[in-house]
GUTORLO-760706 format. One line per 3 residues: number of its first residue (from 0); their letters; for each residue x, y, z of N, C-alpha, C. Coordinates in steps of 0.02 Angstrom, whole numbers, always signed. Atoms other than C-alpha are relative to their C-alpha. Example, Ala and Ser with C-alpha at 12.3 -4.5 7.8 and 13.67 -1.06 7.14 Angstrom:
# residues 2
0) AS) +45,-59,+0,+615,-225,+390,+45,+60,+0 | -42,-59,-3,+684,-53,+357,-39,+55,+37 $
This chain:
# residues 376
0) XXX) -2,+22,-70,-3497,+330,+1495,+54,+38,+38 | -49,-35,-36,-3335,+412,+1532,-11,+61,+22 | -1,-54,+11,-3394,+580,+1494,-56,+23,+59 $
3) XXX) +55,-14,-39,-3535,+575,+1631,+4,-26,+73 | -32,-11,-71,-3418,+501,+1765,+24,+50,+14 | -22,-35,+0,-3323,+652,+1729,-29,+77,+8 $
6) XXX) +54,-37,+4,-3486,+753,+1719,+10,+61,-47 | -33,-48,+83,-3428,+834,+1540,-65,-22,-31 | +50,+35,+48,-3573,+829,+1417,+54,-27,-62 $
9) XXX) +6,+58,+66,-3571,+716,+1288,+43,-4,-56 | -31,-31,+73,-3543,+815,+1141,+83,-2,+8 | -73,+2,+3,-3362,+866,+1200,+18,-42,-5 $
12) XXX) -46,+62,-10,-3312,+694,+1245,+6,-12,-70 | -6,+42,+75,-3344,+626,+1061,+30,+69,-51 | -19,-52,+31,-3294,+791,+996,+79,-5,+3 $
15) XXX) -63,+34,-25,-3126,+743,+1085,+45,-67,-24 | -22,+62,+14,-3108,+576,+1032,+3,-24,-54 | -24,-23,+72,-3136,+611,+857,+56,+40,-20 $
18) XXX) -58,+9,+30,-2988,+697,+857,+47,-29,+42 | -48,+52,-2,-2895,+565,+950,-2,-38,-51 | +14,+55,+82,-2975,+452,+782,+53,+37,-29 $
21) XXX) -29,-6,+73,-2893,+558,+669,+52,+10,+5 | -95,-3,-11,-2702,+551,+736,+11,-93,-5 | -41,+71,-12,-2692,+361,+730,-26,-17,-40 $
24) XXX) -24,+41,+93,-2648,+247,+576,-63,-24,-10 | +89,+22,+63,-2838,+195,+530,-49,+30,+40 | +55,-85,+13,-2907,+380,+545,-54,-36,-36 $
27) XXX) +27,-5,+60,-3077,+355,+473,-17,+32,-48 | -1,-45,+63,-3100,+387,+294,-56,+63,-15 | +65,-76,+1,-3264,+487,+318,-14,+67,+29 $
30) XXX) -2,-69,-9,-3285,+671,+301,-64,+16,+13 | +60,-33,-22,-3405,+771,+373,-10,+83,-69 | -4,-41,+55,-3468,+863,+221,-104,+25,+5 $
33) XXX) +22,-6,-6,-3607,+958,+202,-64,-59,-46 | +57,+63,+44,-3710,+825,+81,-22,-42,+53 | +8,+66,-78,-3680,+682,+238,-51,+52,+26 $
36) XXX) +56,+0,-68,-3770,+791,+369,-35,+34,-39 | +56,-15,+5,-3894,+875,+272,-73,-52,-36 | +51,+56,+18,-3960,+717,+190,+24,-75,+39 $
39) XXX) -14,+43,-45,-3912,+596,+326,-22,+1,+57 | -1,+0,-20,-3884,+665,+458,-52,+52,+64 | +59,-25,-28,-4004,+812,+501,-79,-7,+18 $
42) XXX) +73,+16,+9,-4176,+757,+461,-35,-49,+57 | +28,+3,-48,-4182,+640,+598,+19,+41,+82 | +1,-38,-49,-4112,+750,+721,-57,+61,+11 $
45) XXX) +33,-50,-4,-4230,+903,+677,-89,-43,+10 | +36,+8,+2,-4372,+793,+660,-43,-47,+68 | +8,+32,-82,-4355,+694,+833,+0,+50,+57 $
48) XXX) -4,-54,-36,-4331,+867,+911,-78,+21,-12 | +70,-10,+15,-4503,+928,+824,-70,-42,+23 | +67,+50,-15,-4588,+754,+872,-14,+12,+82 $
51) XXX) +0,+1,-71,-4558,+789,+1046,-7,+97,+37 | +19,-79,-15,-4620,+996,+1050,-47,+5,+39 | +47,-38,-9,-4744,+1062,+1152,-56,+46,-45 $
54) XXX) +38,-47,+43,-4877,+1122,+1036,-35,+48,+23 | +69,-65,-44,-4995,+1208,+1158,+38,+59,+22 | -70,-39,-27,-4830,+1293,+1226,+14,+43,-50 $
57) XXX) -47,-13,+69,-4750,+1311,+1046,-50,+75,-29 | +55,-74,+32,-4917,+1418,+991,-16,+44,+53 | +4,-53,-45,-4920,+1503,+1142,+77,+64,-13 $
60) XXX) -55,-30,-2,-4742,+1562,+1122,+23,+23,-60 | -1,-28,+85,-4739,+1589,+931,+34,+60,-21 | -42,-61,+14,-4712,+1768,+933,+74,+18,-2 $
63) XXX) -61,-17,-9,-4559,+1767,+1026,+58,-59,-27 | -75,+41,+20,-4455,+1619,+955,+3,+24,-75 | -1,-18,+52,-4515,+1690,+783,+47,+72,-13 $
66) XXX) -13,-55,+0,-4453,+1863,+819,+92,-13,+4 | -80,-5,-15,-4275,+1795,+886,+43,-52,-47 | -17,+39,+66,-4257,+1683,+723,-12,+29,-46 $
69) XXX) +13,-42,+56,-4310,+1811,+618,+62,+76,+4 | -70,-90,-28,-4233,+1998,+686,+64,-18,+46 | -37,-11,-54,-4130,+1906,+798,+65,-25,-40 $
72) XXX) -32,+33,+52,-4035,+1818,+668,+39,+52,-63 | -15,-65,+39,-4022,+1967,+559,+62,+33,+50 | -54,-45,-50,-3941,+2073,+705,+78,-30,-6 $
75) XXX) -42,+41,-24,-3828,+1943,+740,+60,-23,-56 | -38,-9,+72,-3752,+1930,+540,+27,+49,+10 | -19,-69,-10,-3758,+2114,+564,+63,+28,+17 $
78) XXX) -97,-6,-40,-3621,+2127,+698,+59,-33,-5 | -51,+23,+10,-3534,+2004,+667,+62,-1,-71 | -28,-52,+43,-3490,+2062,+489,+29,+12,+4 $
81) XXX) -18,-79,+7,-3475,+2231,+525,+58,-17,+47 | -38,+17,-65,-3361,+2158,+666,+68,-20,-50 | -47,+17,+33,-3255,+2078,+541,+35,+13,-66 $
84) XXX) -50,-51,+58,-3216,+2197,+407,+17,+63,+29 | -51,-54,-47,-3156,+2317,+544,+51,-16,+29 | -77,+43,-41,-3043,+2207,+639,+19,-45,-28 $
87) XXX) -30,+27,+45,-3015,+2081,+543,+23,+18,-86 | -21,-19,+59,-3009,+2168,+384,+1,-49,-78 | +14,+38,+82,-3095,+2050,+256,-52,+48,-45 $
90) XXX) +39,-53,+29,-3180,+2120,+126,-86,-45,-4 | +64,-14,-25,-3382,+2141,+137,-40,-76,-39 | +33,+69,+5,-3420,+1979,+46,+14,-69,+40 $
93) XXX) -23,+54,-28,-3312,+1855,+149,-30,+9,+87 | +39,-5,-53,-3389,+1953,+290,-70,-23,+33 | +58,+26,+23,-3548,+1922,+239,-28,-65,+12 $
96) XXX) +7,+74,-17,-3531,+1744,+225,-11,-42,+51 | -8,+33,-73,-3477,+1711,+373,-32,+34,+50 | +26,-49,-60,-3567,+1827,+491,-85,-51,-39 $
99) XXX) +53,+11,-21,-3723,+1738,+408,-10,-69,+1 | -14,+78,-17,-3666,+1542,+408,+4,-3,+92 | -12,+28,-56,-3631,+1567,+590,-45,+24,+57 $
102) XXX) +49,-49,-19,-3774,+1693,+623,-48,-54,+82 | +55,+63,-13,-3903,+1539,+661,+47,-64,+54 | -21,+56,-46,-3885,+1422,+829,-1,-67,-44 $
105) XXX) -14,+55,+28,-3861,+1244,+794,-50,-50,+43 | +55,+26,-39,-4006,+1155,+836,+42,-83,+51 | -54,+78,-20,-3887,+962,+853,+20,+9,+65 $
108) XXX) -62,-42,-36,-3772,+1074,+973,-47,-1,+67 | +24,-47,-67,-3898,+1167,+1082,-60,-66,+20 | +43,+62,-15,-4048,+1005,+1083,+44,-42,+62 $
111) XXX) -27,+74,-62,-3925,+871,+1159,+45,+35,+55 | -38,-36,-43,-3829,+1006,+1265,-52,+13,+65 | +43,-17,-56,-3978,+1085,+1361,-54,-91,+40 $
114) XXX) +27,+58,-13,-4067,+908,+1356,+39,-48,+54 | -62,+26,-65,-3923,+830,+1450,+19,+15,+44 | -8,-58,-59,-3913,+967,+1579,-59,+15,+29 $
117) XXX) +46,+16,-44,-4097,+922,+1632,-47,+60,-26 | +47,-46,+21,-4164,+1074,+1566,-86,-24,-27 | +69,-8,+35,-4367,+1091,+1560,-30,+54,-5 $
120) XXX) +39,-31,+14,-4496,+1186,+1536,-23,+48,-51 | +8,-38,+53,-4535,+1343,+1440,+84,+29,-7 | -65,-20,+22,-4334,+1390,+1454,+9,-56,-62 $
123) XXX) -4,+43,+6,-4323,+1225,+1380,-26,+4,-98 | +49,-40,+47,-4468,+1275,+1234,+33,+32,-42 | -7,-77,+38,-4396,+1435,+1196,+78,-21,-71 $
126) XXX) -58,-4,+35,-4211,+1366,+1163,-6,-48,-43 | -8,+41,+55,-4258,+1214,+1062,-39,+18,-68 | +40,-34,+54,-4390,+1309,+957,+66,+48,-27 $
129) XXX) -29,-29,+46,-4277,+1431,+917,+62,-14,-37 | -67,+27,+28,-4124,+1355,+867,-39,-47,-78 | +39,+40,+52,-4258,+1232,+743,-27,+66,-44 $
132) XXX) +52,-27,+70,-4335,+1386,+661,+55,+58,-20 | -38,-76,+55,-4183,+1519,+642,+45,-47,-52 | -28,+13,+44,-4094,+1389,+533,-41,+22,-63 $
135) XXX) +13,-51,+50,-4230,+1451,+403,+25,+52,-22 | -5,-76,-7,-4194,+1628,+427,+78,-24,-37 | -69,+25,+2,-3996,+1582,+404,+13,-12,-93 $
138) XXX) -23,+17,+69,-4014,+1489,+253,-25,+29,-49 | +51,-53,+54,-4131,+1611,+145,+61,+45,-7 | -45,-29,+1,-3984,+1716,+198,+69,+1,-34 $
141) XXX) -60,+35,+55,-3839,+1617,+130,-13,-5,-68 | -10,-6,+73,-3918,+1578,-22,+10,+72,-26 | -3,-98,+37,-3940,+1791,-53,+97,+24,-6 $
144) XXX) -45,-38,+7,-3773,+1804,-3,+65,-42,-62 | -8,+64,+53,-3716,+1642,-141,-6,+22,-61 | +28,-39,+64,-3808,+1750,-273,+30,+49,-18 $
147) XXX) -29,-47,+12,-3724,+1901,-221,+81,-34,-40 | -78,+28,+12,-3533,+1806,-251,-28,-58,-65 | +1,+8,+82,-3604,+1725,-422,-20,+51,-43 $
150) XXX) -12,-63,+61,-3606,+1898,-504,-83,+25,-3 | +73,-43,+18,-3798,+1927,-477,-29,+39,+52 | +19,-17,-69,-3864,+2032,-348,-71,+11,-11 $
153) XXX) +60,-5,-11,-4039,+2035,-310,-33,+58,+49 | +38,-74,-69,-4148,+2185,-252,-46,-35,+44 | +24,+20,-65,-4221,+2197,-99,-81,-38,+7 $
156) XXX) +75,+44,-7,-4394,+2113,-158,-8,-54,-26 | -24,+55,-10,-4314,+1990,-220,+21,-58,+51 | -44,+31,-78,-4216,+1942,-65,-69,-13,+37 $
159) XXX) +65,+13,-62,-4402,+1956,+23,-43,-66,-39 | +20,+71,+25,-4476,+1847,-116,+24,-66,+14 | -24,+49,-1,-4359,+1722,-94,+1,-39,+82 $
162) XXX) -29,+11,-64,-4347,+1725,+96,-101,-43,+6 | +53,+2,-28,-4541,+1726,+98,-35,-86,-53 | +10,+42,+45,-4551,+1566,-48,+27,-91,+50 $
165) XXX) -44,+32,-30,-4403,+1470,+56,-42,-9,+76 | +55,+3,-76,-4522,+1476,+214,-55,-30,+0 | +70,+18,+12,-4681,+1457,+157,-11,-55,-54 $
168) XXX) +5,+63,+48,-4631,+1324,+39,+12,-54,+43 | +10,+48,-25,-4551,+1220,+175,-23,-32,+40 | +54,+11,-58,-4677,+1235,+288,-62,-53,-41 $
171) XXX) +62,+31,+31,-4805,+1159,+145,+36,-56,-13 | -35,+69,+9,-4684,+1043,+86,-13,-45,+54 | +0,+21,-56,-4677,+981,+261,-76,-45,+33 $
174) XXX) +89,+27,-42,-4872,+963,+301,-37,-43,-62 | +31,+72,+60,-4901,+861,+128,+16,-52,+23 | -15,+63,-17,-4779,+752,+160,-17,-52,+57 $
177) XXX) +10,+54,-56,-4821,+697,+323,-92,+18,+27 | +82,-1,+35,-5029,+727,+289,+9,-63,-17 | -2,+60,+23,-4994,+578,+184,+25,-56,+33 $
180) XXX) -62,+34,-45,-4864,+496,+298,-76,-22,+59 | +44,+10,-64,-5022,+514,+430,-58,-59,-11 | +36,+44,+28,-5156,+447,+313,+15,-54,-5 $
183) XXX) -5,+49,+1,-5088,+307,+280,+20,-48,+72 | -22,+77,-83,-5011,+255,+466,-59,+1,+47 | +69,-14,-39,-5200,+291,+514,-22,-74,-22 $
186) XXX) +46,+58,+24,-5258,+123,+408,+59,-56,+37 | -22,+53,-19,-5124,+0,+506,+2,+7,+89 | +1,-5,-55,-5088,-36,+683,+61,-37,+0 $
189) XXX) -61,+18,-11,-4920,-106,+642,+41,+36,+17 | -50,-41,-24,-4794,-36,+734,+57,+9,-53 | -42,+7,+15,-4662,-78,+626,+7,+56,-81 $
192) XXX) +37,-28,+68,-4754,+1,+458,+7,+70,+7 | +13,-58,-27,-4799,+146,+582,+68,+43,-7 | -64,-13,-5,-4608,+177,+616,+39,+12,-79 $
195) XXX) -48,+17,+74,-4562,+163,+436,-44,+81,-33 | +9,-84,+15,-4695,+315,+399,+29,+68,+17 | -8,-53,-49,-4628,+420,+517,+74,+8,-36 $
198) XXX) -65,-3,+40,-4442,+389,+434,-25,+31,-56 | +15,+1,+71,-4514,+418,+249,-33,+90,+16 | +25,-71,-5,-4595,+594,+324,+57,+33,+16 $
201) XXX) -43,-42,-39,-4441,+632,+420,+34,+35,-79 | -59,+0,+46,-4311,+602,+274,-41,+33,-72 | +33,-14,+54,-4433,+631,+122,-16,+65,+10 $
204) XXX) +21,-63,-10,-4512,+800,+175,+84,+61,-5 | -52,-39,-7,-4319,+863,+202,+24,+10,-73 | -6,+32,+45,-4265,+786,+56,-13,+20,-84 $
207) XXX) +63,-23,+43,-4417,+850,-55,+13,+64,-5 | -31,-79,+0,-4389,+1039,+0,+70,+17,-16 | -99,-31,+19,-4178,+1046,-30,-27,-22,-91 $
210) XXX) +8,-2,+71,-4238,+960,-212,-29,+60,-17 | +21,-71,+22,-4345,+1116,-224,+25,+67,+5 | -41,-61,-27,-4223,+1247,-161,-44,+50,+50 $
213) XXX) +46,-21,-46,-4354,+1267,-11,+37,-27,+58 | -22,+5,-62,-4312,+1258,+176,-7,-84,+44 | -1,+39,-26,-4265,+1079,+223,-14,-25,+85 $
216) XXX) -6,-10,-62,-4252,+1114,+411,-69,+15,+23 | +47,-26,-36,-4427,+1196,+417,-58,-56,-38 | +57,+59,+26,-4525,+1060,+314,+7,-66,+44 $
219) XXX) +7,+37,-48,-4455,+927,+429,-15,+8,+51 | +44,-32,-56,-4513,+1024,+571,-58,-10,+21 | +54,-4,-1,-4661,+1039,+513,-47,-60,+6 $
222) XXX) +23,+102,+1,-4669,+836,+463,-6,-28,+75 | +7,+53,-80,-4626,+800,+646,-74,+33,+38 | +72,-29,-24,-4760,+922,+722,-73,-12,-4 $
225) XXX) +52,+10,+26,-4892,+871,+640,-4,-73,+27 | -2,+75,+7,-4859,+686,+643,-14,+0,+97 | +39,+5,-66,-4869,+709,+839,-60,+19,+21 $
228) XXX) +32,-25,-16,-4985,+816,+850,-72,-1,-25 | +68,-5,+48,-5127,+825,+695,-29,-67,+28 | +21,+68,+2,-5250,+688,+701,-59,-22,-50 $
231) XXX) +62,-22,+55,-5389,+728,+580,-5,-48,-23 | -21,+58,+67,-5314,+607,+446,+4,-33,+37 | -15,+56,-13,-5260,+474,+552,+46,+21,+79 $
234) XXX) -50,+4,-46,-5148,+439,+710,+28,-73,+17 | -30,+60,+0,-5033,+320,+753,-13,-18,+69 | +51,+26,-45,-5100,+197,+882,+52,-4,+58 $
237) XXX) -28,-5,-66,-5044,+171,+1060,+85,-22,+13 | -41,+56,+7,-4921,+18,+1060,+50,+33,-68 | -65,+3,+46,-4837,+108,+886,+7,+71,+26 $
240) XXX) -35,-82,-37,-4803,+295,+974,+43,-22,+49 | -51,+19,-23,-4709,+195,+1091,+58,-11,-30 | -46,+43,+36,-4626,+94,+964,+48,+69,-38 $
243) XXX) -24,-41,+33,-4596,+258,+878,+44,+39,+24 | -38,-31,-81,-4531,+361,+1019,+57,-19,-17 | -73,+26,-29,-4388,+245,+1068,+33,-29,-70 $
246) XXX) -65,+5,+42,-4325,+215,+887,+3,+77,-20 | -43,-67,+24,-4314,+412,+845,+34,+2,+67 | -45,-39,-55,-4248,+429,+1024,+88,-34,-11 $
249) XXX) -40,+53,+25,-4122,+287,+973,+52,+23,-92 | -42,-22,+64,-4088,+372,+777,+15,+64,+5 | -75,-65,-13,-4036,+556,+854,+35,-19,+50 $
252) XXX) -57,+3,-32,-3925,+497,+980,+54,-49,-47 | -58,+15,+63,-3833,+404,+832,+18,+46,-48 | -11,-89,+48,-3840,+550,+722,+31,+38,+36 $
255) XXX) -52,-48,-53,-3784,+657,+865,+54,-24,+21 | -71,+14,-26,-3639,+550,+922,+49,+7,-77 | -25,+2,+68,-3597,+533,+713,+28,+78,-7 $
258) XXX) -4,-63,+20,-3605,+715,+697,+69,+30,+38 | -58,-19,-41,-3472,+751,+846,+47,-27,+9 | -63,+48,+0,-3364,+609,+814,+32,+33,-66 $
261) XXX) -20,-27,+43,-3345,+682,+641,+21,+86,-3 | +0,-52,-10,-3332,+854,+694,+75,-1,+27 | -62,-8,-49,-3181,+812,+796,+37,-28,-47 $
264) XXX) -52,+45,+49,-3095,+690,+646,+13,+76,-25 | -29,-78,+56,-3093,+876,+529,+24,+24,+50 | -33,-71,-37,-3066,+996,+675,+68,-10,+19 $
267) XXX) -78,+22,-21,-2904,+901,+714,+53,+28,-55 | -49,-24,+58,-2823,+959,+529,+7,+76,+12 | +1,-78,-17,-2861,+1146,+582,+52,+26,+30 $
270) XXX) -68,-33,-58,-2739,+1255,+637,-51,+65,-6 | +34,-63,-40,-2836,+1393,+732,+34,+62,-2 | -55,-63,-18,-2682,+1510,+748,+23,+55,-66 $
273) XXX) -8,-28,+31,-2691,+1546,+557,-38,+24,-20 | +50,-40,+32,-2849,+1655,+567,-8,+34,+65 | +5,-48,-50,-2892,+1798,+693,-85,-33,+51 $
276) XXX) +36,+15,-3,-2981,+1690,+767,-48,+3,+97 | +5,-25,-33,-2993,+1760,+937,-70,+67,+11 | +70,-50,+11,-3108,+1913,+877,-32,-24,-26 $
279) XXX) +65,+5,-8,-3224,+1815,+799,-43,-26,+45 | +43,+31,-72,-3262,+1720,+957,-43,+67,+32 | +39,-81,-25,-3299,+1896,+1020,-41,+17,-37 $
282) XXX) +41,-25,+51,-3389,+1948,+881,-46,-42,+12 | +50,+35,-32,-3496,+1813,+886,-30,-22,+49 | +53,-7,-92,-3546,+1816,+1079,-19,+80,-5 $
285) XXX) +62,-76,+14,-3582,+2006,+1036,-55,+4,-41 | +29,+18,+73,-3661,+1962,+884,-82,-32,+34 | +64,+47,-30,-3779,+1836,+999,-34,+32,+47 $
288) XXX) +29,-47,-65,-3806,+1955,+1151,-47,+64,-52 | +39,-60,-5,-3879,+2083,+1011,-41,-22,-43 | +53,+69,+35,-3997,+1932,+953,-55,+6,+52 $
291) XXX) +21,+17,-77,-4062,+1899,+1145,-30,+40,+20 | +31,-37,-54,-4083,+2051,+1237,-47,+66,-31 | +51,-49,+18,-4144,+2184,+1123,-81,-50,-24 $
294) XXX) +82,+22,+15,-4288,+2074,+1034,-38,-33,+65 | +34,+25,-44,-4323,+1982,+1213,-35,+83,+13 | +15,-66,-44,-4331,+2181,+1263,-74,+37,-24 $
297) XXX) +38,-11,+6,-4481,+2191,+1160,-81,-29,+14 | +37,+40,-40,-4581,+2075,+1254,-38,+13,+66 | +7,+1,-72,-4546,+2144,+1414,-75,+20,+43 $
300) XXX) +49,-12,-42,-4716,+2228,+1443,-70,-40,-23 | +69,+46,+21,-4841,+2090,+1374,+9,-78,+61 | +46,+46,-35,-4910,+1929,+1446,+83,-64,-34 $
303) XXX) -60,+37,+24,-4727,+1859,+1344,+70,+8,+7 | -41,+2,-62,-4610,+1916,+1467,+57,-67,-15 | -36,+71,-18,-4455,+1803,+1446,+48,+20,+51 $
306) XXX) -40,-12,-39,-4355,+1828,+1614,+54,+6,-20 | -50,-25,+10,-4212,+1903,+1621,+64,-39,+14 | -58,+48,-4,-4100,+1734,+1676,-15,-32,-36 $
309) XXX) +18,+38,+64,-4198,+1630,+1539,+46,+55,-52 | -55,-25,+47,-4107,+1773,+1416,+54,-25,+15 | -68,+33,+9,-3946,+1722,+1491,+9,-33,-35 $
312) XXX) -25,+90,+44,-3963,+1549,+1439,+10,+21,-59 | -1,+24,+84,-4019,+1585,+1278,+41,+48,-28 | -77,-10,+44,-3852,+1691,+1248,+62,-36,+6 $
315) XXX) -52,+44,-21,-3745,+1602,+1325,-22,-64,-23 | +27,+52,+23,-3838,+1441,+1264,+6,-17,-92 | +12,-6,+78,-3825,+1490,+1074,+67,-47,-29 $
318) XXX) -54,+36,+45,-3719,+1360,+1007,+12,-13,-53 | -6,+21,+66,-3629,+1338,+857,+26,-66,-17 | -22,+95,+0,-3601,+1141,+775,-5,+3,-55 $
321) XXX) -6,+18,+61,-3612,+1052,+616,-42,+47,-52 | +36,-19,+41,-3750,+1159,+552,+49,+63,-48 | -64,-43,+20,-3597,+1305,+528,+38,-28,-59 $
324) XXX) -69,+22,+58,-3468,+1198,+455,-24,-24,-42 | +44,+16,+63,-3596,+1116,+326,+12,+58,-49 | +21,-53,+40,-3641,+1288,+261,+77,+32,-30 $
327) XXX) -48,-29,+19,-3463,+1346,+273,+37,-48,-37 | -16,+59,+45,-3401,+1175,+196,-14,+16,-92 | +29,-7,+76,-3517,+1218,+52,+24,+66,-30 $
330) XXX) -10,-46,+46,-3445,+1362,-16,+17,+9,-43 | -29,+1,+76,-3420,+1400,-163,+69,+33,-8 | -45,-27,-3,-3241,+1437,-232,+7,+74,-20 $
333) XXX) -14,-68,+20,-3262,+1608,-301,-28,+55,+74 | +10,-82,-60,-3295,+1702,-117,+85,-3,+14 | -70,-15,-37,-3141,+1773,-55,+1,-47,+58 $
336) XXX) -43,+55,-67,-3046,+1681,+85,-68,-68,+19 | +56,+78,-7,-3157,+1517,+71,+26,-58,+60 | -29,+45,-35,-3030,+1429,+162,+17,+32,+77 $
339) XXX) +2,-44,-73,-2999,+1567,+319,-81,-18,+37 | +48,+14,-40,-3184,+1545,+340,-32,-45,+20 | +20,+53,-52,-3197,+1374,+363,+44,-9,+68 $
342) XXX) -37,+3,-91,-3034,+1353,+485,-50,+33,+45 | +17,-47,-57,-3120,+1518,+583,-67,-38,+20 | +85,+59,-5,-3310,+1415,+575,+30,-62,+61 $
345) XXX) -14,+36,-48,-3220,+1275,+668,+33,+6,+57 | +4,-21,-68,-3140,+1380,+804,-40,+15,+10 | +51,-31,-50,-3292,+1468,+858,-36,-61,-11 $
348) XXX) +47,+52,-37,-3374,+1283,+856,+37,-31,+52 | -17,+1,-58,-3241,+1240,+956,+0,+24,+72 | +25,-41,-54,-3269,+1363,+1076,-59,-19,+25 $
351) XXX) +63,+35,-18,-3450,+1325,+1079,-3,-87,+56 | +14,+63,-34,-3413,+1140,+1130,+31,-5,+51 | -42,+32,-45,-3283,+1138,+1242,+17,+75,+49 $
354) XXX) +62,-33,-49,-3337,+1319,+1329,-43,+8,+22 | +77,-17,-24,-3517,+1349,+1323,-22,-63,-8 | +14,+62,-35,-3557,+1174,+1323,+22,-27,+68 $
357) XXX) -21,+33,-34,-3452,+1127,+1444,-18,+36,+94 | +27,-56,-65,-3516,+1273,+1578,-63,+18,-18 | +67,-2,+7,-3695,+1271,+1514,-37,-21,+80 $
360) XXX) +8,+29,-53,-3736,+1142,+1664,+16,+48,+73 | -25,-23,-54,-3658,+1237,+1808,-47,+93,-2 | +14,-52,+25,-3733,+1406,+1728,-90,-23,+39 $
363) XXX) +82,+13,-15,-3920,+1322,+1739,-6,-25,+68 | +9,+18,-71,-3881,+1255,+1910,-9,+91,+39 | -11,-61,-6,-3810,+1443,+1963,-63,+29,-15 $
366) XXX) +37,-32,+20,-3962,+1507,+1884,-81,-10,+34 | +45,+43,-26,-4078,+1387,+1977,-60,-32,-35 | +51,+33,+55,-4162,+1303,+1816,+3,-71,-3 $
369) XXX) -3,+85,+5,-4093,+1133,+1854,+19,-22,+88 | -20,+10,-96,-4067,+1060,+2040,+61,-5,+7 | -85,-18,-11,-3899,+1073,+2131,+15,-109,+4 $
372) XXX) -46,+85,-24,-3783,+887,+2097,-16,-19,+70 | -7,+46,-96,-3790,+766,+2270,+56,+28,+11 | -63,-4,-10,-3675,+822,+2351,+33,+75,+7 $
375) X) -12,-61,-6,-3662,+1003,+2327,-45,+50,+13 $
């Protein structure tokens, strides 16, 4: 409430006030670790984002959110890297790591940011699709580079096997689980039953794929998509798509306030000043600008045209959040500087929340994608 007299999104405020929690005598005890949000806390955020896609849109636009979650994601490791074993001077695995943990937007981050700043349409489309499908890309990536720093390195058709197994597994994973999830909320008309499938697809399909060392992020995707959209098998009836609606709209804005309240309890122990953490902010807004404009640039002469102030957003829009510090949380102890690259992970999410969040709004007004405040 405060944060919207003040006309601050969201995120910052609780991002803020988590670390006011964690300076006073009953700090809470819970860590934001990557286990919590990937089996807690993501599945209904990615999957309430997915329930609420544009499909006719989504397959219209395919090419290009695929292209800037695929090559754009790549690029974007690329520089940032190469960015940080020149100036910062780590060596090529700690580079690695981190150039591809922080590669990938943050779907949590960039969803309730642009969503709160009124944003619609196909800008709207572009940035929530892609932030939901380059966490794939991302994590196929981490594990290769996980493999590399346990002593095995894998050739390059390996790395494609795995990328192309990790995709195409949690995309199937995804359309069983909630196939079945459908069938069955096709034979009731209880809302309550209905609502309980839609949980059991969200959480189960995610759930199902991390047990398989397949793409959690893109099987719940797929669970939500479907579940709105398919109907073959079954659909859920009038009276429970309501019912359903307003409790996922109800379990990511608890997940999302969880996620940024806890974000702010850790980021408070950080000391920022003992990592160069200045160039990677840079690095990673170069890193994102050579995500954006070259692969949008291959668009420019088809019928998939993404304007040239829609790119803004979606560099300036690329936020980083929990999905970062998870991955960088999880590291294993044998990479070099394990501990430089989480501190540095939670300045450039800082940055993200309490810069480009916080001038997202004024950016999309400026840009004329959202209407001008009363008043101004």
């Amino acid at each position: 409430m405060l944060t919207r007299r003040l006309h601050l999104p969201y995120s910052a405020g609780l991002v803020a006030a988590g670390m006011a929690l964690a300076v006073l005598p009953f700090a809470p005890t819970l860590r934001l670790t990557k286990e919590l949000l990937f089996n807690a806390l993501l599945p209904p955020l990615i999957f309430e984002a997915a329930f609420h896609l544009d499909w006719k849109q989504l397959r219209r636009d395919l090419p290009v959110v695929l292209v800037l979650a695929t090559l754009g994601v790549a690029l974007s490791a690329a520089v940032t890297s190469a960015g940080m074993y020149y100036l910062a001077h780590w060596d090529w695995l700690s580079c690695a790591a981190f150039g591809v943990l922080i590669a990938a937007t943050d779907p949590v981050s960039v969803i309730s940011t642009f969503r709160e700043a009124g944003a619609r349409g196909r800008l709207l489309l572009l940035v929530e699709s892609e932030a939901l499908f380059n966490d794939g890309t991302a994590a196929v990536a981490f594990a290769v580079v996980i493999t590399f720093a346990g002593g095995h390195a894998p050739t390059a058709l390996g790395a494609m096997s795995l990328l192309f197994a990790t995709v195409v597994g949690g995309v199937a994973c995804g359309a069983v689980v909630a196939s079945l999830a459908l069938l069955l909320a096709g034979r009731t008309e209880d809302h309550l039953v209905e609502i309980t499938f839609t949980t059991i697809a969200a959480w189960g399909s995610f759930l199902v794929a991390e047990h398989l060392h397949l793409s959690g992020v893109l099987a719940t995707l797929t669970a939500g998509l479907l579940m709105a959209n398919y109907r073959s098998l079954g659909e859920i009836s009038p009276r429970g798509r309501d019912a359903v609606e307003a409790f996922w709209e109800y379990a990511a804005f608890i997940a999302n306030s969880l996620v940024f309240l806890l974000i702010g309890v850790r980021g408070a122990h950080v000391n920022p000043l003992a990592v160069p953490f200045v160039s990677a902010i840079l690095l990673v807004t170069l890193g994102r600008a050579a995500a954006i404009y070259p692969c949008c640039l291959l668009f420019a002469r088809t019928g998939l045209r993404v304007k040239l102030r829609h790119q803004h957003v979606l560099f300036w829009g690329g936020l980083r959040g929990a999905l970062a510090l998870a991955l960088a949380l999880g590291l294993p102890p044998e990479i070099p500087m394990r501990d430089q690259i989480v501190t540095i992970s939670f300045a450039v999410v800082a940055f993200s929340v309490f810069v480009q969040g916080t001038t997202m709004t004024p950016l999309l007004r400026r840009l004329g994608e959202i209407p001008a405040a009363p008043g101004l």
